[in-house]
Biopython code that builds the backbone (N, CA, C, O; Angstrom):
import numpy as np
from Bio.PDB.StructureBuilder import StructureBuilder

atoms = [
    (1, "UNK", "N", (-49.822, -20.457, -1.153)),
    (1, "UNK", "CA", (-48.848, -21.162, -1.944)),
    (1, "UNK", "C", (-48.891, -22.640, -1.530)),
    (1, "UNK", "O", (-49.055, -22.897, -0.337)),
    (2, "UNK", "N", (-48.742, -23.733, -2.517)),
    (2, "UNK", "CA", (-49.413, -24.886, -2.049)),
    (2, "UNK", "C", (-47.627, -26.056, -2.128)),
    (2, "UNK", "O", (-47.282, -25.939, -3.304)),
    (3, "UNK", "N", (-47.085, -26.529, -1.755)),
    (3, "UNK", "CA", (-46.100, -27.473, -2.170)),
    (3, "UNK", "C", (-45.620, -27.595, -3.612)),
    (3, "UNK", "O", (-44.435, -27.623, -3.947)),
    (4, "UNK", "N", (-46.445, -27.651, -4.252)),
    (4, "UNK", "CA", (-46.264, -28.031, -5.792)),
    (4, "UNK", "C", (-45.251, -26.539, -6.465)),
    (4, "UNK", "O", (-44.231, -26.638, -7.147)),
    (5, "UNK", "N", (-45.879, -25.324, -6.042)),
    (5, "UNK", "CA", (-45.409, -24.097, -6.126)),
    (5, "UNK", "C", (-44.257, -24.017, -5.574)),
    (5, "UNK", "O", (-43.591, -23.229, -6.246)),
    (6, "UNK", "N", (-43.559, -24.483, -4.555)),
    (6, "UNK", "CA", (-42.859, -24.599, -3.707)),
    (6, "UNK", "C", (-41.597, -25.004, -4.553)),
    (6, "UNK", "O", (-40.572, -24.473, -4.979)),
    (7, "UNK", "N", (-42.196, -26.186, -4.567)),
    (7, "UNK", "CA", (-40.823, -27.270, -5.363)),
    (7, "UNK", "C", (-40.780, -26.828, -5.834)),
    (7, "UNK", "O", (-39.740, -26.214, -5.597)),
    (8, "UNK", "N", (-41.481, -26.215, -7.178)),
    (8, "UNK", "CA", (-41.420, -25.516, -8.452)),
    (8, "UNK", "C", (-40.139, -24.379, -8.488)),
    (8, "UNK", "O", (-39.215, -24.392, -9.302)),
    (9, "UNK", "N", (-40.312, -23.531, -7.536)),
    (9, "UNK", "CA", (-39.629, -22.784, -7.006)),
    (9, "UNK", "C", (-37.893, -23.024, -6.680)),
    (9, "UNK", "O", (-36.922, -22.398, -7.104)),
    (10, "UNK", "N", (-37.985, -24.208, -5.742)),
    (10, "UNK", "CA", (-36.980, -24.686, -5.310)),
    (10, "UNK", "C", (-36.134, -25.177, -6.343)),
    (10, "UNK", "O", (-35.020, -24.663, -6.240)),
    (11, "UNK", "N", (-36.236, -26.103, -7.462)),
    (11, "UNK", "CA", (-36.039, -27.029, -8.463)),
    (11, "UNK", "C", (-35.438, -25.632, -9.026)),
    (11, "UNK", "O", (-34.241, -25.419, -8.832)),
    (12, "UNK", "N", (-36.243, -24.643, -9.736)),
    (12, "UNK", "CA", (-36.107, -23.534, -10.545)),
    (12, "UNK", "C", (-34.387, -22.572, -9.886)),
    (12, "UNK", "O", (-33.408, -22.197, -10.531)),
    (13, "UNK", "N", (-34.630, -22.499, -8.740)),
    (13, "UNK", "CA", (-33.652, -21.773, -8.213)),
    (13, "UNK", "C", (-32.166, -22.769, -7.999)),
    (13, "UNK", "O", (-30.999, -22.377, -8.010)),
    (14, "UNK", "N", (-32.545, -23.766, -7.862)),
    (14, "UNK", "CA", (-31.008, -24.721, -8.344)),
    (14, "UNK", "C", (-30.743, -24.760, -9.687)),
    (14, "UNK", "O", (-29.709, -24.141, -9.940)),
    (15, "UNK", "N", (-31.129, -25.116, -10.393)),
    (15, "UNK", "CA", (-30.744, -24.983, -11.723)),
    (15, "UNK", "C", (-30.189, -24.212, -12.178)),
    (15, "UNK", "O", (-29.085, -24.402, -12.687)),
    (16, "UNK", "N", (-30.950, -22.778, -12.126)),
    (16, "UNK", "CA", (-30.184, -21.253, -12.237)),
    (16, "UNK", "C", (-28.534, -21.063, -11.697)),
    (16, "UNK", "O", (-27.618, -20.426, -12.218)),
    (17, "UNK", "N", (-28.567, -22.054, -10.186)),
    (17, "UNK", "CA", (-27.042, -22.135, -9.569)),
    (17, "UNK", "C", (-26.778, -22.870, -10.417)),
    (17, "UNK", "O", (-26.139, -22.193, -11.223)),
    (18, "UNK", "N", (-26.847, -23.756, -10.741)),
    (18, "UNK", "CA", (-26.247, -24.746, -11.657)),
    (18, "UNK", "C", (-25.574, -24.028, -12.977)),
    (18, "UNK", "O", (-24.396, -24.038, -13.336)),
    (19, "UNK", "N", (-26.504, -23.520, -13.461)),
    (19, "UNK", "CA", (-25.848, -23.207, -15.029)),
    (19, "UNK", "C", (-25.082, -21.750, -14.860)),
    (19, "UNK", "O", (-24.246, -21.396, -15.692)),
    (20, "UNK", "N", (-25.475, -20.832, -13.582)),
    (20, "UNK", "CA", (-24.462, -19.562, -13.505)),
    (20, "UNK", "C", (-23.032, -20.679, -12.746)),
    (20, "UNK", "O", (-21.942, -20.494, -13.286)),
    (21, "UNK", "N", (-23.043, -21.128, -12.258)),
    (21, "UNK", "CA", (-21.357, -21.944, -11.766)),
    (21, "UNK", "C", (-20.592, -22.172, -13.024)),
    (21, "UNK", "O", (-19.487, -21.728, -13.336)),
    (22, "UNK", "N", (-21.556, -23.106, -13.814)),
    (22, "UNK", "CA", (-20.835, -23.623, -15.085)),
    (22, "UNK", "C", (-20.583, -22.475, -16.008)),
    (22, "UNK", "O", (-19.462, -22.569, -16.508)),
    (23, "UNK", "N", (-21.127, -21.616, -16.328)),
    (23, "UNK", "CA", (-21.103, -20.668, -16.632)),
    (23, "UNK", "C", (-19.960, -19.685, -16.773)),
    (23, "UNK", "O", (-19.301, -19.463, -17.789)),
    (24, "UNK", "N", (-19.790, -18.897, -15.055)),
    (24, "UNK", "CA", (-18.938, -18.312, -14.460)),
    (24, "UNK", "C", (-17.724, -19.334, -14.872)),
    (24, "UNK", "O", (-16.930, -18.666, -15.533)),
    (25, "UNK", "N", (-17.164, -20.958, -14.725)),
    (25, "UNK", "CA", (-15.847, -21.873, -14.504)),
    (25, "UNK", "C", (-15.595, -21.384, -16.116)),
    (25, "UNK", "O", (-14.388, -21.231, -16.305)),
    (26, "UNK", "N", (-16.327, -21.127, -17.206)),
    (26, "UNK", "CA", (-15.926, -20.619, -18.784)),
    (26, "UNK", "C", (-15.394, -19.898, -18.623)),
    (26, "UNK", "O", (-14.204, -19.905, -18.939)),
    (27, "UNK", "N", (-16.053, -18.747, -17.968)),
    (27, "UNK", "CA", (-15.408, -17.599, -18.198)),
    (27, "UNK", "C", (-14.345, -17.138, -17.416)),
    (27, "UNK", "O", (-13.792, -16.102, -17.785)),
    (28, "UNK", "N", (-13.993, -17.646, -16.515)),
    (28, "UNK", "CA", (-13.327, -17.459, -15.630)),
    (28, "UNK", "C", (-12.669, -18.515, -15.092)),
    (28, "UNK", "O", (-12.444, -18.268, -13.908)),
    (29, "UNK", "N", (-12.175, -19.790, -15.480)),
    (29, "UNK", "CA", (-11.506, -21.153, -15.209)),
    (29, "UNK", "C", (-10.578, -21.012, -13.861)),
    (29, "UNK", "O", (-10.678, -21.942, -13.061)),
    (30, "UNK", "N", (-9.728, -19.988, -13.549)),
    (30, "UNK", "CA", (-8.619, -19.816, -13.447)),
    (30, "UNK", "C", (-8.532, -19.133, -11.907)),
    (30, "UNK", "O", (-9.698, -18.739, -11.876)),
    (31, "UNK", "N", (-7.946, -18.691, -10.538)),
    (31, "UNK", "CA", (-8.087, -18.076, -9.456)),
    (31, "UNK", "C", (-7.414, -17.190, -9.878)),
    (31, "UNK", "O", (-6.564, -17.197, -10.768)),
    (32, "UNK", "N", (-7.991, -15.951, -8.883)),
    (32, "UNK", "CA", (-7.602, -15.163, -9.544)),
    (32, "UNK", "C", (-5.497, -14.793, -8.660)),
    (32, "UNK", "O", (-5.213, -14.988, -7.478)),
    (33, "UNK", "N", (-4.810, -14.430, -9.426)),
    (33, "UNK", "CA", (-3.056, -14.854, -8.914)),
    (33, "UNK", "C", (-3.169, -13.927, -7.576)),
    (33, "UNK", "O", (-2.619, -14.267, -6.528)),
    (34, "UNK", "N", (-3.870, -12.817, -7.691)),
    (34, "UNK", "CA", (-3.002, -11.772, -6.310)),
    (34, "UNK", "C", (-3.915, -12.573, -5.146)),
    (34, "UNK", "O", (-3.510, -12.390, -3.999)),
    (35, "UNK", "N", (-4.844, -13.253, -5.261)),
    (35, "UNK", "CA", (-5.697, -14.042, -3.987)),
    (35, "UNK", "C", (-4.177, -15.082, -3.647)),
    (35, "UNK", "O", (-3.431, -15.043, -2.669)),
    (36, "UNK", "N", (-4.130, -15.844, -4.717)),
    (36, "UNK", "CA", (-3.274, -16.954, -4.552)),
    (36, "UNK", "C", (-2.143, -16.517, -3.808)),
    (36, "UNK", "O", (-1.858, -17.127, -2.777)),
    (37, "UNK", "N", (-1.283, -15.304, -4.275)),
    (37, "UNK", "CA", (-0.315, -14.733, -3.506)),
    (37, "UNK", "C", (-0.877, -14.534, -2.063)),
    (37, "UNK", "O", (-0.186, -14.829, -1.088)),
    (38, "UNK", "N", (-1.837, -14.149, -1.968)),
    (38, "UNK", "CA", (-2.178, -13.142, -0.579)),
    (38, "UNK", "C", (-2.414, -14.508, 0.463)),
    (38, "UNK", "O", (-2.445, -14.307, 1.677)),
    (39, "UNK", "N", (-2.557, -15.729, -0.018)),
    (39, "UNK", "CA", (-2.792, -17.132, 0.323)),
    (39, "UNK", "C", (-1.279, -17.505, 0.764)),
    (39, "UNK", "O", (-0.858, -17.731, 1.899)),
    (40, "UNK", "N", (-0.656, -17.503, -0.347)),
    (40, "UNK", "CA", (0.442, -17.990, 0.029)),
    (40, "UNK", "C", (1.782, -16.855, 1.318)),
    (40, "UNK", "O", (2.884, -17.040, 1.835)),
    (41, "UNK", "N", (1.092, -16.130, 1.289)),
    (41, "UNK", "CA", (1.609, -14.918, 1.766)),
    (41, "UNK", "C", (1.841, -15.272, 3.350)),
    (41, "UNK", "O", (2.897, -15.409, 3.967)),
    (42, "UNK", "N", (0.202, -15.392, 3.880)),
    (42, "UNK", "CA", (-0.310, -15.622, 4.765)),
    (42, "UNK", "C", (0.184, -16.857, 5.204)),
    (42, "UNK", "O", (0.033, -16.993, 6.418)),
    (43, "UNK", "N", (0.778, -17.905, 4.585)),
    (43, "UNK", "CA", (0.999, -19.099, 5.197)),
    (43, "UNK", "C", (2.576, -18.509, 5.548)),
    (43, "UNK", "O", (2.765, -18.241, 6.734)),
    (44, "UNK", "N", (3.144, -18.399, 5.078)),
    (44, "UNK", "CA", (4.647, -18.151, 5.608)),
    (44, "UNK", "C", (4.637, -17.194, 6.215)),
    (44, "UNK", "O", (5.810, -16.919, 6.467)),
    (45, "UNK", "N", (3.843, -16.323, 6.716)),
    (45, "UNK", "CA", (3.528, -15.170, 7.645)),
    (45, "UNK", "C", (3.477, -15.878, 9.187)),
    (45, "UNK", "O", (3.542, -15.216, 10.223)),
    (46, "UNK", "N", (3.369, -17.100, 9.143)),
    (46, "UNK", "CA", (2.620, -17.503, 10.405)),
    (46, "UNK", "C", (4.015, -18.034, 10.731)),
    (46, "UNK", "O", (4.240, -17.920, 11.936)),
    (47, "UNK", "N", (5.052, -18.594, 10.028)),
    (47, "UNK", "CA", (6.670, -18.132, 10.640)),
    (47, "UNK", "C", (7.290, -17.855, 10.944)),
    (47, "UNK", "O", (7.971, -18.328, 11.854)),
    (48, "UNK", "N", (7.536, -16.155, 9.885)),
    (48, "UNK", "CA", (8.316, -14.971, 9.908)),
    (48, "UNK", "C", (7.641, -13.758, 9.094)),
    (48, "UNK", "O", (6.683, -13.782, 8.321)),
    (49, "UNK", "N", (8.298, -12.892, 9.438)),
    (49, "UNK", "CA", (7.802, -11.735, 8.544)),
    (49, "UNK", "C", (8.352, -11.712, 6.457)),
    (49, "UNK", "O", (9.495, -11.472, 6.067)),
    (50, "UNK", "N", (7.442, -11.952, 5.767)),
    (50, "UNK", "CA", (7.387, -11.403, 4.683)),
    (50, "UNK", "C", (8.567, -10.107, 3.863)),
    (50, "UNK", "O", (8.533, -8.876, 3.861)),
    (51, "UNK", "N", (9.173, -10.739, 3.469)),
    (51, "UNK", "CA", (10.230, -9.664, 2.982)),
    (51, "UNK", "C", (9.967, -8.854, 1.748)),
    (51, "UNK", "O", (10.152, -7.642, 1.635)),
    (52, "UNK", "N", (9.541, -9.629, 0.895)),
    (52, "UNK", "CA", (8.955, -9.551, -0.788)),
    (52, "UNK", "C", (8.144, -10.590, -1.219)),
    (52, "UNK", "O", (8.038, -11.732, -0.772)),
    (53, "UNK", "N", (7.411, -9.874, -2.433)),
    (53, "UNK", "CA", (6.659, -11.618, -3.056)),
    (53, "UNK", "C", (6.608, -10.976, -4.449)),
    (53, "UNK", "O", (6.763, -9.798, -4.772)),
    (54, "UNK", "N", (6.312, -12.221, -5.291)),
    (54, "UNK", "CA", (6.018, -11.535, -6.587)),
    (54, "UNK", "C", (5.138, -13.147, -7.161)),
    (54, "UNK", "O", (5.232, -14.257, -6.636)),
    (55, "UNK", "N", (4.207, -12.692, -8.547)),
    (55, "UNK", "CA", (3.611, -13.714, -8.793)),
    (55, "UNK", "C", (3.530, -13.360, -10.768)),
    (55, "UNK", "O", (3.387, -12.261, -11.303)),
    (56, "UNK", "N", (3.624, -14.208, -11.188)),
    (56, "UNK", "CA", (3.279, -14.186, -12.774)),
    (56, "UNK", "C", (1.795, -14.031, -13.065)),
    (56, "UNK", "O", (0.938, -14.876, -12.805)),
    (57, "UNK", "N", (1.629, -13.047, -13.539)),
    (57, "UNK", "CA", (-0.435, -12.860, -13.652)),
    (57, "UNK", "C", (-0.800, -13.915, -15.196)),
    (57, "UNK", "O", (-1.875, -13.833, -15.789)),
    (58, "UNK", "N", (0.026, -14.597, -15.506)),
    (58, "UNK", "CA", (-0.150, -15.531, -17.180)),
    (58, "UNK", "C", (-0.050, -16.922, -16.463)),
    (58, "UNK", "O", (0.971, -16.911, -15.774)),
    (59, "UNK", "N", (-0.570, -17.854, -16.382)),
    (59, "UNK", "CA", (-0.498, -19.395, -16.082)),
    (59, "UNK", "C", (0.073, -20.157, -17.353)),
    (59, "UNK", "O", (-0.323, -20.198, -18.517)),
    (60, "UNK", "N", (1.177, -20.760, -16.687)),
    (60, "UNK", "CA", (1.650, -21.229, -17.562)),
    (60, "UNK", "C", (1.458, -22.985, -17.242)),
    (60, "UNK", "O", (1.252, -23.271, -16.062)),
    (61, "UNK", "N", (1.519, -24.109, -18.223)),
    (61, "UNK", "CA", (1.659, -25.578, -18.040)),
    (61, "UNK", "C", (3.422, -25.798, -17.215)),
    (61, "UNK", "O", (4.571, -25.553, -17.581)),
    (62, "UNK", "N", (2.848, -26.329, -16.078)),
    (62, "UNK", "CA", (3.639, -27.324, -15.334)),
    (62, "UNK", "C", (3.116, -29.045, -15.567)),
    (62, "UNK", "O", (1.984, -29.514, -15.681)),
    (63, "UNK", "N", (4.308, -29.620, -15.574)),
    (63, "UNK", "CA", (4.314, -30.992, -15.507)),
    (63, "UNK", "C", (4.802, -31.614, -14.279)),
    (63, "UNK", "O", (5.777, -31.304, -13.595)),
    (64, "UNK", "N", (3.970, -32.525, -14.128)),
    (64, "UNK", "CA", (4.578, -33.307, -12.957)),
    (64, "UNK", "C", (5.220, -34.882, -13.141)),
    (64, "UNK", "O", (5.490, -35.394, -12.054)),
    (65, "UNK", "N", (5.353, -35.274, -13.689)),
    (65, "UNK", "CA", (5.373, -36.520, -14.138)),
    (65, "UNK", "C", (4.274, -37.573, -14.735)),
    (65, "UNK", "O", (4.503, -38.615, -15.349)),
    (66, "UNK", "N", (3.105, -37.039, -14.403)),
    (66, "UNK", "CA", (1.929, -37.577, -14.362)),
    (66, "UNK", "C", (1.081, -36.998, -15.217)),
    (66, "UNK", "O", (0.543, -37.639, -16.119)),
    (67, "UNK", "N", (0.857, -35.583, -14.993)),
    (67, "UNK", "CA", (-0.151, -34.870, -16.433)),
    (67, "UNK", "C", (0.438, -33.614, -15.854)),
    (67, "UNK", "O", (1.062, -33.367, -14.822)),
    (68, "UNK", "N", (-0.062, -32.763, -17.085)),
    (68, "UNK", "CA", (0.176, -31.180, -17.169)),
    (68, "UNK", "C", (-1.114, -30.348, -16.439)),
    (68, "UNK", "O", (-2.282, -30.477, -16.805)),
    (69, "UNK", "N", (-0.728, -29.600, -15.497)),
    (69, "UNK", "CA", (-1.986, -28.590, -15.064)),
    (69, "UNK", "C", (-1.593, -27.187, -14.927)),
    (69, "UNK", "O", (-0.581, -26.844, -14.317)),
    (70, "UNK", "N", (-2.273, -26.510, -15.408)),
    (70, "UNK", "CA", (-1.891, -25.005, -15.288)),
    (70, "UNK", "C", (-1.458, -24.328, -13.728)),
    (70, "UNK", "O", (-2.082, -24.605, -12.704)),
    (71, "UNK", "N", (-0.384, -23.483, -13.764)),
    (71, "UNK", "CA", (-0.002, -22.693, -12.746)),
    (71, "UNK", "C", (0.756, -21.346, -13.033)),
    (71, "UNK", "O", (1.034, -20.823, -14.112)),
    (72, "UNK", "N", (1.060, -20.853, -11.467)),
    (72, "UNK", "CA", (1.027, -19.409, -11.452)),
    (72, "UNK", "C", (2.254, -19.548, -11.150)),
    (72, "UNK", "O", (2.451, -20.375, -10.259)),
    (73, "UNK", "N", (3.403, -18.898, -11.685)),
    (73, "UNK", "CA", (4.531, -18.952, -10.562)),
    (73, "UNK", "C", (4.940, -17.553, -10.093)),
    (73, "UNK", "O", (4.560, -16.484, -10.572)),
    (74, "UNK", "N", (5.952, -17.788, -8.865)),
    (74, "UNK", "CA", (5.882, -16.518, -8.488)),
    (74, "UNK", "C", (7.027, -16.909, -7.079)),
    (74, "UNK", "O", (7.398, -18.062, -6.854)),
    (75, "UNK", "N", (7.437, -15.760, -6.282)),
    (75, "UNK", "CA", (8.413, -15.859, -5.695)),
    (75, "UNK", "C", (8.190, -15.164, -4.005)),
    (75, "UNK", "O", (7.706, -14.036, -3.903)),
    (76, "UNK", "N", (8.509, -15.792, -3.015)),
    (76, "UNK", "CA", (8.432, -14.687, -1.753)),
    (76, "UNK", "C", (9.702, -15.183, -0.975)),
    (76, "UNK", "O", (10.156, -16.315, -0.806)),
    (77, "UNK", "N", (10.190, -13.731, -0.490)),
    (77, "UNK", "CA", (11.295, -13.512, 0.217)),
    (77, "UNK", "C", (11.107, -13.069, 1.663)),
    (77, "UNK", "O", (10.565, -12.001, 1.947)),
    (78, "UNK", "N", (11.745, -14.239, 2.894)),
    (78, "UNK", "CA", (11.393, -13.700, 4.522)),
    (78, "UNK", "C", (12.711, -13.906, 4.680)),
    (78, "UNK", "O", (13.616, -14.394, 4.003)),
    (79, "UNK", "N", (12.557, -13.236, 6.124)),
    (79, "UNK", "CA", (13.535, -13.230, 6.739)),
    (79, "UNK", "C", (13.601, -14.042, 8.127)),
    (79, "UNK", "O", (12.632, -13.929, 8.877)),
    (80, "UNK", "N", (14.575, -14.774, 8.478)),
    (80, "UNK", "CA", (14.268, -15.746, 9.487)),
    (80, "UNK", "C", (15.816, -15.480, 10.232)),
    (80, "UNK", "O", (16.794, -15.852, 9.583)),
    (81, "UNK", "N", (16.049, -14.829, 11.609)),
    (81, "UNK", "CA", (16.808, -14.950, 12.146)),
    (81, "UNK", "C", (17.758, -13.952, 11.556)),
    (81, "UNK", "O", (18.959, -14.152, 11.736)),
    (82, "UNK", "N", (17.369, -12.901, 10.872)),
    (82, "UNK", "CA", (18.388, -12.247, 10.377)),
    (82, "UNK", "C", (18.733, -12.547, 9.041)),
    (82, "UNK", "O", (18.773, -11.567, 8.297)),
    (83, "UNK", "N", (19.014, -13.734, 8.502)),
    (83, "UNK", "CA", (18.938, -13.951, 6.939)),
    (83, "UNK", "C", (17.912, -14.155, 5.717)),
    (83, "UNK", "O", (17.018, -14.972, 5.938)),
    (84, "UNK", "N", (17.915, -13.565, 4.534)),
    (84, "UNK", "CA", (16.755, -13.412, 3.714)),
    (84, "UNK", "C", (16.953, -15.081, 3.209)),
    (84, "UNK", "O", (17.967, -15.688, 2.866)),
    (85, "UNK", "N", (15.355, -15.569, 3.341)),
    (85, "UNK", "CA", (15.239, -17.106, 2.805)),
    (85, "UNK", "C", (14.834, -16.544, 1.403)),
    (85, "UNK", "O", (14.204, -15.491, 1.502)),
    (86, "UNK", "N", (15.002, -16.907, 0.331)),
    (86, "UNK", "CA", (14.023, -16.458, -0.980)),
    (86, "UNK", "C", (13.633, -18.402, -1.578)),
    (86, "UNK", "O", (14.342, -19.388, -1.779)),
    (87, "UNK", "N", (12.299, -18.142, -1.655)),
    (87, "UNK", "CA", (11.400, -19.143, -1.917)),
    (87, "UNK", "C", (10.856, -19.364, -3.547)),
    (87, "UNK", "O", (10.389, -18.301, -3.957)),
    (88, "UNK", "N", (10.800, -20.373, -4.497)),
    (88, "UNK", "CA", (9.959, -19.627, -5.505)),
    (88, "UNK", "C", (8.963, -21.215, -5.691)),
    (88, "UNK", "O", (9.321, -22.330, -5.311)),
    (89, "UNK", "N", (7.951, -20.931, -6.233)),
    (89, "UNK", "CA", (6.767, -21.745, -6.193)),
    (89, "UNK", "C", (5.899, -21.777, -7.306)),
    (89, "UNK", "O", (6.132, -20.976, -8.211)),
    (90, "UNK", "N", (4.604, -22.822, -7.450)),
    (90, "UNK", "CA", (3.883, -23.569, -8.418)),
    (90, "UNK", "C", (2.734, -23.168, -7.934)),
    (90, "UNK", "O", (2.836, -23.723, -6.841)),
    (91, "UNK", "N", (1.471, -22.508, -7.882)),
    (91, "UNK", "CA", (0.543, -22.955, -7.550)),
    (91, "UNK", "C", (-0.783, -22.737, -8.460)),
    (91, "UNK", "O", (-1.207, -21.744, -9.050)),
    (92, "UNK", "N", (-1.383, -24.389, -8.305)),
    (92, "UNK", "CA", (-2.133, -24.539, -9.298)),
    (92, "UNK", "C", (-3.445, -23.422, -9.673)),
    (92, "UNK", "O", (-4.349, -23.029, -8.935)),
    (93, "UNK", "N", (-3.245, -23.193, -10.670)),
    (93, "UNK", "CA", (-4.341, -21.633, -10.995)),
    (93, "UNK", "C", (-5.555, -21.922, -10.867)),
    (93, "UNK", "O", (-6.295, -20.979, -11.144)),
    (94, "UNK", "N", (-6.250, -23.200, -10.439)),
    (94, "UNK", "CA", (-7.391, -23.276, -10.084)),
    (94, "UNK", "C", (-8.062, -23.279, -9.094)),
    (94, "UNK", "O", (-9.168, -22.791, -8.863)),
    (95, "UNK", "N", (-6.918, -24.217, -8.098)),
    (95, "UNK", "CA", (-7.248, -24.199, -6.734)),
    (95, "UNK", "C", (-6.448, -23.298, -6.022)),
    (95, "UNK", "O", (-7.003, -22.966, -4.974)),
    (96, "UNK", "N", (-5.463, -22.829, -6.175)),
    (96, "UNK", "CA", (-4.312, -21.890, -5.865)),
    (96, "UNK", "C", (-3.625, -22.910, -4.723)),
    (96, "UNK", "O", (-3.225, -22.425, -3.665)),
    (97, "UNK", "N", (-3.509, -24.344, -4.988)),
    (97, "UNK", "CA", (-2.907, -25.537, -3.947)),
    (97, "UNK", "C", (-1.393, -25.080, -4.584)),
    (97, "UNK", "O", (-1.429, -24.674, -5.746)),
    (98, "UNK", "N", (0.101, -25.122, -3.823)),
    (98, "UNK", "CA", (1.404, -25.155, -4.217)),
    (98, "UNK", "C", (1.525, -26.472, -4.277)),
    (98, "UNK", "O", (1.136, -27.453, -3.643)),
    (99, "UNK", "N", (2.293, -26.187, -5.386)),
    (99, "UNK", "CA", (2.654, -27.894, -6.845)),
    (99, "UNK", "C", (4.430, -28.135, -6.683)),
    (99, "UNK", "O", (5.200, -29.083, -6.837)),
    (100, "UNK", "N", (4.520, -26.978, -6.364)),
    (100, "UNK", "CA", (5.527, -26.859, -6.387)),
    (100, "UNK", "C", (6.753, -25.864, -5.414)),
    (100, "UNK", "O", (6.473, -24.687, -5.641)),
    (101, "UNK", "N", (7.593, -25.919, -4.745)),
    (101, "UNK", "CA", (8.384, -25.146, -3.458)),
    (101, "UNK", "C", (9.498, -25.547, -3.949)),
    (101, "UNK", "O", (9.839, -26.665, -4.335)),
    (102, "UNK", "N", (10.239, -24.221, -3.899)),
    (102, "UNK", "CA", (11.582, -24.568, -4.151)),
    (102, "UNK", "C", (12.522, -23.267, -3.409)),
    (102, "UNK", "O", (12.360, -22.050, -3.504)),
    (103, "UNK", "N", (13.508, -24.027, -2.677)),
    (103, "UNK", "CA", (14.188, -22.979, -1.686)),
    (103, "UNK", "C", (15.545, -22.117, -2.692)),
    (103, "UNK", "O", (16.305, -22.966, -3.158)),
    (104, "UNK", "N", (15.844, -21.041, -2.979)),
    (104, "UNK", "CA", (16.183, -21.041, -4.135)),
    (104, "UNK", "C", (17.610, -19.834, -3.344)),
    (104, "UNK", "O", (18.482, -19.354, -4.067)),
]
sb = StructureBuilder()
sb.init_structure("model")
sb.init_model(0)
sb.init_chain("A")
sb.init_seg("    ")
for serial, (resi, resn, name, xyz) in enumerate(atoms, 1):
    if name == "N":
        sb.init_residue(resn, " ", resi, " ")
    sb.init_atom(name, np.array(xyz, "f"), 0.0, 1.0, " ", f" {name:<3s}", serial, name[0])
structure = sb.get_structure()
């Protein structure tokens, strides 16, 4: 196999990544919500213990003042010291980043 074959090769096999990514972001734009939960789960785990959670599996448009981006909302309940905190939240359906916290 000589270099030329090589690259050939190499060049060929990025591209293929290339157009299955773009590809896959069509068909699938969106994270998937029970990851996002199990994300957000895990961060307030490292507090207290987890009481409840719940998440909307439909993304709906949030606004921020600035532009509209799709999110998941959804709710988790701990307990800290004996009293239930209940939490409810934004997080963006793409990156599953929270947009939004609200102590409720």
């Amino acid at each position: 196999m000589n270099l030329r074959d090589f690259m050939l090769g190499v060049t060929t096999g990025l591209a293929a990544a290339v157009i299955i990514k773009e590809a896959s972001e069509r068909i699938q734009p969106y994270m998937n919500p029970n990851q996002i939960l199990e994300n957000i789960k895990e961060e307030f785990r490292k507090e207290s213990p987890i009481d409840g959670s719940w998440i909307y599996m439909k993304p709906e448009n949030f606004h921020n003042g600035i532009m509209t981006i799709p999110v998941y909302r959804g709710g988790i309940s701990r307990v800290v010291e004996g009293e239930v905190e209940n939490f409810e939240f934004a997080a963006d359906a793409r990156s599953g980043v929270i947009v939004e916290l609200k102590k409720t």
